[in-house]
N, CA, C and O of each residue as an XYZ file, in Angstrom:
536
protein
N     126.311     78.508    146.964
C     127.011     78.456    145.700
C     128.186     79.437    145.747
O     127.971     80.605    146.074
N     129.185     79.097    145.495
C     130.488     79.696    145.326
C     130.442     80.629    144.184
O     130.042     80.183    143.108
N     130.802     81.882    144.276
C     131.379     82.635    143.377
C     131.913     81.903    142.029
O     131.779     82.635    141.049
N     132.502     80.604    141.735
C     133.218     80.340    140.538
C     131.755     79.983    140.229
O     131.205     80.420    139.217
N     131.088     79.130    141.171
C     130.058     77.952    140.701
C     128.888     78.350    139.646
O     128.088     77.498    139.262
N     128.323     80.594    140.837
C     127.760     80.278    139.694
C     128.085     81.163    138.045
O     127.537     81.375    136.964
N     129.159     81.406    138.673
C     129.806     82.241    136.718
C     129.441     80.383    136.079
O     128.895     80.203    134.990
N     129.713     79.633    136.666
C     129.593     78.541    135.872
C     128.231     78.582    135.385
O     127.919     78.954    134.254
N     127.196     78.066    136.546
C     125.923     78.084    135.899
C     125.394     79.416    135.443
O     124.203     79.139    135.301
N     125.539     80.897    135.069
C     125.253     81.530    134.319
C     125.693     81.261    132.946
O     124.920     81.170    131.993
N     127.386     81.097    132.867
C     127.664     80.794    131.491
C     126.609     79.508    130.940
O     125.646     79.910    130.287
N     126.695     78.218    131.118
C     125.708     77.502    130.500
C     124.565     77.742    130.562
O     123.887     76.947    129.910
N     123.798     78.808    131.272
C     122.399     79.243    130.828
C     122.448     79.966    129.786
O     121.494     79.926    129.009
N     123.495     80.745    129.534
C     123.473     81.675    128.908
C     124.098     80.983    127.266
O     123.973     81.611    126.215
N     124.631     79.865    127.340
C     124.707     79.002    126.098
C     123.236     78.032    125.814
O     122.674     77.722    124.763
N     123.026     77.829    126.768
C     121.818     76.945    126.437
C     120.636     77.967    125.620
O     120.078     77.506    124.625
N     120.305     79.341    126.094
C     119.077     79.864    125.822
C     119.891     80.678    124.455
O     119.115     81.410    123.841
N     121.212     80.654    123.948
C     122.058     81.514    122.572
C     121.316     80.127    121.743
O     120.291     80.238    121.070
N     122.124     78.724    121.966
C     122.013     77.805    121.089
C     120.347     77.103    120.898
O     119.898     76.715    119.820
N     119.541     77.063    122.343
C     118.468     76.596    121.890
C     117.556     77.457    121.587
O     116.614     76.880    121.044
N     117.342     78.943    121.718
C     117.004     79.933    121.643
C     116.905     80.368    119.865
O     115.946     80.630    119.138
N     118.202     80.299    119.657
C     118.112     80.261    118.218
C     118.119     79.766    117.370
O     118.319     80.324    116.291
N     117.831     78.078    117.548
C     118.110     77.229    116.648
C     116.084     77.086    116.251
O     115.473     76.778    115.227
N     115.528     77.587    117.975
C     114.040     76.991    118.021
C     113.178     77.875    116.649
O     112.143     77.409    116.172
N     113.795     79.176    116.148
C     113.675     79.511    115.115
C     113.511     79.689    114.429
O     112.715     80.497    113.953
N     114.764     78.447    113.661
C     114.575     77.810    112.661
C     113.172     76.456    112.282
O     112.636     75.958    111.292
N     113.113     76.369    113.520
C     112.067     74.712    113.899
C     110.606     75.997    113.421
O     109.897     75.923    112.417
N     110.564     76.742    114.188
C     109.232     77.811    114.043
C     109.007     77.916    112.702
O     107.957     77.335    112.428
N     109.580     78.449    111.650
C     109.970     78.702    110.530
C     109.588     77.792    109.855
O     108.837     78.057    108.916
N     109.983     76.401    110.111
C     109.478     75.237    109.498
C     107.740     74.675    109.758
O     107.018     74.122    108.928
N     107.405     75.051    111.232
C     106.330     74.988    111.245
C     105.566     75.200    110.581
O     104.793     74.364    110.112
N     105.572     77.056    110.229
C     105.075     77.944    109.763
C     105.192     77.354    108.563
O     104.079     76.990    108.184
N     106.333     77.007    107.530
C     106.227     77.014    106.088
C     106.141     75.678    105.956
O     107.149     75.429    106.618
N     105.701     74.498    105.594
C     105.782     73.174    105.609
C     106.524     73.183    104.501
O     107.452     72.466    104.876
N     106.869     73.595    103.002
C     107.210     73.521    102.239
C     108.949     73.303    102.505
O     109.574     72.523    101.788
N     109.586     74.039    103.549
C     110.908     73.910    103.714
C     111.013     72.034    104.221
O     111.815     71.391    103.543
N     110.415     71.415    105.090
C     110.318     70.145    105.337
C     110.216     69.157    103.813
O     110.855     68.130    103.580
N     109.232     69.826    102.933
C     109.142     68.585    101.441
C     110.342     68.948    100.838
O     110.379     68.388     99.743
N     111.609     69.793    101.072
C     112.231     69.781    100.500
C     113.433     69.064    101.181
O     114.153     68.490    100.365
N     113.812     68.962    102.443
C     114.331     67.851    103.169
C     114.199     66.895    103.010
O     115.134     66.094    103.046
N     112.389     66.412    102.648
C     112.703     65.199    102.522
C     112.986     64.677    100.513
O     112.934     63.517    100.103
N     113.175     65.526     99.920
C     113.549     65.401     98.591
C     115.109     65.372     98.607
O     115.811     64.467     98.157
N     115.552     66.598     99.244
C     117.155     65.657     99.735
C     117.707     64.000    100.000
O     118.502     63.233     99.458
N     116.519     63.966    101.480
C     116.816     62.834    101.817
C     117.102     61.912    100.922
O     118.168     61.329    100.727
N     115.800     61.787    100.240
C     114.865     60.972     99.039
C     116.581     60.612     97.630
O     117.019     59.566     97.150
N     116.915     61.761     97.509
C     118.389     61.724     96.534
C     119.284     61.211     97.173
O     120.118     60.638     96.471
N     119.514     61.173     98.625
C     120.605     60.347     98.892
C     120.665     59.177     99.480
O     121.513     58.715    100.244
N     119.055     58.444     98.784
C     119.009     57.060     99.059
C     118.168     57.079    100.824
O     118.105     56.041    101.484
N     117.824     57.894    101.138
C     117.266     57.786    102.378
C     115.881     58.270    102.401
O     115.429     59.329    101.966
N     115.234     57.197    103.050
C     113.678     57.194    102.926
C     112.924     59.179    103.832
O     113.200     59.599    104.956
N     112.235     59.700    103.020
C     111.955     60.551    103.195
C     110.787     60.792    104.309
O     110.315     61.901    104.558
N     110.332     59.361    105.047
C     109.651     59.961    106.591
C     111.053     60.684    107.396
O     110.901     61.823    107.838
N     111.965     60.219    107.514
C     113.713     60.771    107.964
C     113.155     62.757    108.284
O     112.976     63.235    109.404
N     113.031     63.374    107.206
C     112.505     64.524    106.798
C     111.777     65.286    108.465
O     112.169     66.337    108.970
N     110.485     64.227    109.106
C     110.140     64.809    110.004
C     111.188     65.188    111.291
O     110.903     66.041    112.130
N     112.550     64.341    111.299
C     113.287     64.257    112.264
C     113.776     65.978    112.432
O     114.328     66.323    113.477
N     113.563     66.816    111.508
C     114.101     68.661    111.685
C     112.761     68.796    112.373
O     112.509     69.959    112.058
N     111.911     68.468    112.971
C     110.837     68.999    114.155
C     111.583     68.626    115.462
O     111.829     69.582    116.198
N     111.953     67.497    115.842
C     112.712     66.919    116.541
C     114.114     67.839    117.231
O     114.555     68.123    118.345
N     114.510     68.113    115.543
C     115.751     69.010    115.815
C     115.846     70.160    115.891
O     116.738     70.589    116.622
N     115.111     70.969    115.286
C     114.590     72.194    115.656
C     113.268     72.776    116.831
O     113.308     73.930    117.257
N     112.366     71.986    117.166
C     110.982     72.125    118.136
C     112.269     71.838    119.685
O     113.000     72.465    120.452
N     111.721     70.157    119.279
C     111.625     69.803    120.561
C     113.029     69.982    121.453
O     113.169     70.453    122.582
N     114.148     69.356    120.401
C     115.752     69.513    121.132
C     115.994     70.881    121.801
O     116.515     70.849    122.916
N     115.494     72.810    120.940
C     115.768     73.220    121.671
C     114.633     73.520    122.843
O     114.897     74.094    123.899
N     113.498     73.093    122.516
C     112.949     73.626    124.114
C     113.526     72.554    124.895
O     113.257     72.859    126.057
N     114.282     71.277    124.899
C     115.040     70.473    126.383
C     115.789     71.860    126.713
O     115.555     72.510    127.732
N     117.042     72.362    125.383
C     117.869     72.838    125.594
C     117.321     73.853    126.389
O     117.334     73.558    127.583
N     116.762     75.144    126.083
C     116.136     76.356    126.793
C     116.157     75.804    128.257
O     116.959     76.232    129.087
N     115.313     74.915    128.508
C     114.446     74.500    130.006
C     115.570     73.916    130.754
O     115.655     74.139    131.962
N     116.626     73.035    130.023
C     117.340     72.563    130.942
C     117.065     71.046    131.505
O     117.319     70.426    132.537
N     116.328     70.762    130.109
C     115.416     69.310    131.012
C     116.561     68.104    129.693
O     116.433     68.416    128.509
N     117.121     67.403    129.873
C     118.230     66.228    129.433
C     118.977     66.913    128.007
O     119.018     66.620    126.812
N     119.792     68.509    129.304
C     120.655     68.994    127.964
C     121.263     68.414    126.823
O     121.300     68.539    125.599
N     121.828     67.573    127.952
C     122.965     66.501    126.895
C     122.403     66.184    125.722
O     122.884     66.772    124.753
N     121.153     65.106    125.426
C     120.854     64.516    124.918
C     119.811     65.504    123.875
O     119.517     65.098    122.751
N     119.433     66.498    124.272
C     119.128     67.720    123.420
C     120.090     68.501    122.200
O     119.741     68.993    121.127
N     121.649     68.379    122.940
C     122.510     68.674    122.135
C     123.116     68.013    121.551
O     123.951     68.549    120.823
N     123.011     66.363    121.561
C     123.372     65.454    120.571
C     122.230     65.628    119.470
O     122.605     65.466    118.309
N     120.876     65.939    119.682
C     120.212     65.867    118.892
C     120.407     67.067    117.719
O     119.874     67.017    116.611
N     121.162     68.007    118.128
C     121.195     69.498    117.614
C     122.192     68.875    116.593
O     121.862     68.804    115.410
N     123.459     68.400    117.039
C     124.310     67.896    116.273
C     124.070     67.238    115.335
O     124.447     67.551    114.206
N     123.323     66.084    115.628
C     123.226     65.087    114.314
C     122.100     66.158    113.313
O     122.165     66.168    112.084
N     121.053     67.054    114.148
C     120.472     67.816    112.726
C     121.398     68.225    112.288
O     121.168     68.032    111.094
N     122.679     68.839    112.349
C     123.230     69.520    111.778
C     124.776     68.992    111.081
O     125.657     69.561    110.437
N     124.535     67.421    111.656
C     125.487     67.072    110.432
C     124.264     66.617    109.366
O     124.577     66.836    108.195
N     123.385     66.228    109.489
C     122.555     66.100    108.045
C     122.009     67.502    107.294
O     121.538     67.554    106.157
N     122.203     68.680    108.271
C     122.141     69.729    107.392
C     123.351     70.174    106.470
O     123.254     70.674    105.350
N     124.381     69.923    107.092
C     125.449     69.961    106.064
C     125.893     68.911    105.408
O     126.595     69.239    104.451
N     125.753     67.705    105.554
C     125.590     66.694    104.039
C     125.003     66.363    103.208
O     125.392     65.664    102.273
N     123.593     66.947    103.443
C     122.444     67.154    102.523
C     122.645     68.263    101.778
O     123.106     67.977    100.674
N     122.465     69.508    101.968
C     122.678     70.433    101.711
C     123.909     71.668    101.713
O     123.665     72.616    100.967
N     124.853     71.709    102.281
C     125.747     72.849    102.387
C     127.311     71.495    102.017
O     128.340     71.944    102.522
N     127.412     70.911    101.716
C     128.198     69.666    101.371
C     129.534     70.633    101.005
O     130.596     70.760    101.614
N     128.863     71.505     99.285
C     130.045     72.006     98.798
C     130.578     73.695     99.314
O     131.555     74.290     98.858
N     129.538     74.251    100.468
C     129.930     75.417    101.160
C     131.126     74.879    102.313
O     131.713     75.810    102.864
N     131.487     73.682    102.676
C     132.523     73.799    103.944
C     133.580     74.279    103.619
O     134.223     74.197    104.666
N     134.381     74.844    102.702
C     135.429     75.067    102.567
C     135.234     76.531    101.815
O     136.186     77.008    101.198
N     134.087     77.157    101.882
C     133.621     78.706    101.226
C     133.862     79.478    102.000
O     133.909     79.241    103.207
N     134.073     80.607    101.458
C     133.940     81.988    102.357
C     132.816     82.975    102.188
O     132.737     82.904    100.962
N     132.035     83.709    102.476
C     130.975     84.747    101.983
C     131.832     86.142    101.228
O     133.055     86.252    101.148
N     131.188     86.757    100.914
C     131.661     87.959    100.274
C     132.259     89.106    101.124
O     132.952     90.045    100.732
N     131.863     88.837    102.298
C     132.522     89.753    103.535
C     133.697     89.001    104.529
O     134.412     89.616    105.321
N     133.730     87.196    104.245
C     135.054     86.620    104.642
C     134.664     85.586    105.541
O     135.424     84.690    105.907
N     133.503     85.710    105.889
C     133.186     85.138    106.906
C     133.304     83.399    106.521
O     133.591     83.296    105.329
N     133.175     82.151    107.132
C     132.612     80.878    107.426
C     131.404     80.465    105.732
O     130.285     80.530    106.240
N     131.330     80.352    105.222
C     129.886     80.121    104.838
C     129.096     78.946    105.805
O     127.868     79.035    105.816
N     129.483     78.264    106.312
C     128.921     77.657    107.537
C     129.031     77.572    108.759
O     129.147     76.547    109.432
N     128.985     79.089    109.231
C     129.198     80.007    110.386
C     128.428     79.847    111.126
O     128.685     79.820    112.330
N     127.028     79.661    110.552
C     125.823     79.482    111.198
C     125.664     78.257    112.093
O     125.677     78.111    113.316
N     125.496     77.358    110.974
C     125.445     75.406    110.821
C     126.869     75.303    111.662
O     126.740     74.183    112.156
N     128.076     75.770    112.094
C     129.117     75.422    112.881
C     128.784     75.988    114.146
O     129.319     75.322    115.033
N     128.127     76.932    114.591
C     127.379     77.515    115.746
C     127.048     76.658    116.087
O     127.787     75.957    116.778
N     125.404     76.167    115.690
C     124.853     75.068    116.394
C     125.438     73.686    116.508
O     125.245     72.895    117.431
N     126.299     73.480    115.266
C     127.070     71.837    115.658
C     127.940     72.168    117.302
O     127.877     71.578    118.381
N     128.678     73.310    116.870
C     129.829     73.120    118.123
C     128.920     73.639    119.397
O     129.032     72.801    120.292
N     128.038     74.750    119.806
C     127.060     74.854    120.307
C     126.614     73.371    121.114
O     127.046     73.147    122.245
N     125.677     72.366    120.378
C     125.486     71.504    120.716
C     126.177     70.676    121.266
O     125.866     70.149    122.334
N     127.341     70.405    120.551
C     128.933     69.535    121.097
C     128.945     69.788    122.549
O     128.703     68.888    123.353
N     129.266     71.193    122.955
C     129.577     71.890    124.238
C     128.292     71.692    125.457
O     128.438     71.606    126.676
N     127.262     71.663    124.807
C     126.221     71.269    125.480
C     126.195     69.558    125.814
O     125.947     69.023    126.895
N     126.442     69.089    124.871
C     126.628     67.390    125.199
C     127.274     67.101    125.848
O     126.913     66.144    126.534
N     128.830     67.745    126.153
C     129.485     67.764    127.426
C     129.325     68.597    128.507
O     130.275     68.486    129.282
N     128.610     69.277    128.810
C     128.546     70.390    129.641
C     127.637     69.937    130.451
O     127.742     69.695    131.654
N     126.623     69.815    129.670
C     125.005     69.730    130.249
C     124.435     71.319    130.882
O     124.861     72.435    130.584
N     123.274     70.929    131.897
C     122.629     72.273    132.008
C     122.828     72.886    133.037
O     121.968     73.565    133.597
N     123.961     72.738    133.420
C     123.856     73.556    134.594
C     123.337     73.836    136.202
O     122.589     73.049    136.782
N     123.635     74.550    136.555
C     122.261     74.223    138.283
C     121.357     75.015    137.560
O     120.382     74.268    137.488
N     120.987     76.307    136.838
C     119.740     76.946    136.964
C     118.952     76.270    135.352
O     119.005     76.808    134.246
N     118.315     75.057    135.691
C     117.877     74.366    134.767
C     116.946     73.878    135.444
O     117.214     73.487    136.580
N     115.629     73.766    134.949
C     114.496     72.731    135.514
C     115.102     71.750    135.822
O     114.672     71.385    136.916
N     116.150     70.871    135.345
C     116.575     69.310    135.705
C     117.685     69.275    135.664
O     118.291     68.656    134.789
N     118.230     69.914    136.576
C     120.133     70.374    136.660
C     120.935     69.061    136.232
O     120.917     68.227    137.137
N     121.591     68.681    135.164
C     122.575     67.242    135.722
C     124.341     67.491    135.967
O     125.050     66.557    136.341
């Protein structure tokens, strides 16, 4: 491995285990509280979308980031990150995209992490130091 090759595969390890690392988290969190899930699917439920939909944040939070972490079908781990997170911001953060916080920041600083996060991963993929390099 060449000197560029592996600054390469460190940098995408080192995005894969920021973005799936911290998104898995949020998925834990949900485990732990089931109550954050009945309220997803009461979202859903208001915008005309059937509320089994609701289980799909296990999906997006569990399973997408342990691909992401391991390295096992990045890509398709970080499309999955994405679409949670355009239904996290059209469900919920709809009227924060254009907010700022009280210190200046993004109000969807977070939720733009993991969208663009994921994006970069969907094109990137995992790298060589990945269980399933592609």
């Amino acid at each position: 491995m060449t000197d560029q090759s592996q600054y390469d595969a460190v940098g995408k390890l080192i995005l894969r285990l920021s973005v799936g690392g911290l998104m898995l988290f949020h998925g834990v969190a949900k485990l732990i509280n089931p109550g954050s899930v009945e309220f997803i699917s009461g979202r859903l439920t208001e915008a005309g979308l059937p509320s089994l939909l609701a289980n799909g944040v296990y999906l997006g939070e569990v399973v997408a980031p342990l691909m992401i972490i391991a390295g096992v079908l990045t890509r398709v781990g970080g499309l999955v990150v994405v679409v949670n997170m355009l239904f996290a911001v059209l469900l919920v953060h709809t009227g924060d995209f254009l907010s700022l916080t009280e210190h200046g920041g993004w109000r969807l600083e977070l939720q733009g992490f993991y969208f663009f996060g994921g994006l970069a991963l969907m094109f990137l993929g995992s790298g060589k130091l990945a269980v399933k390099p592609d």
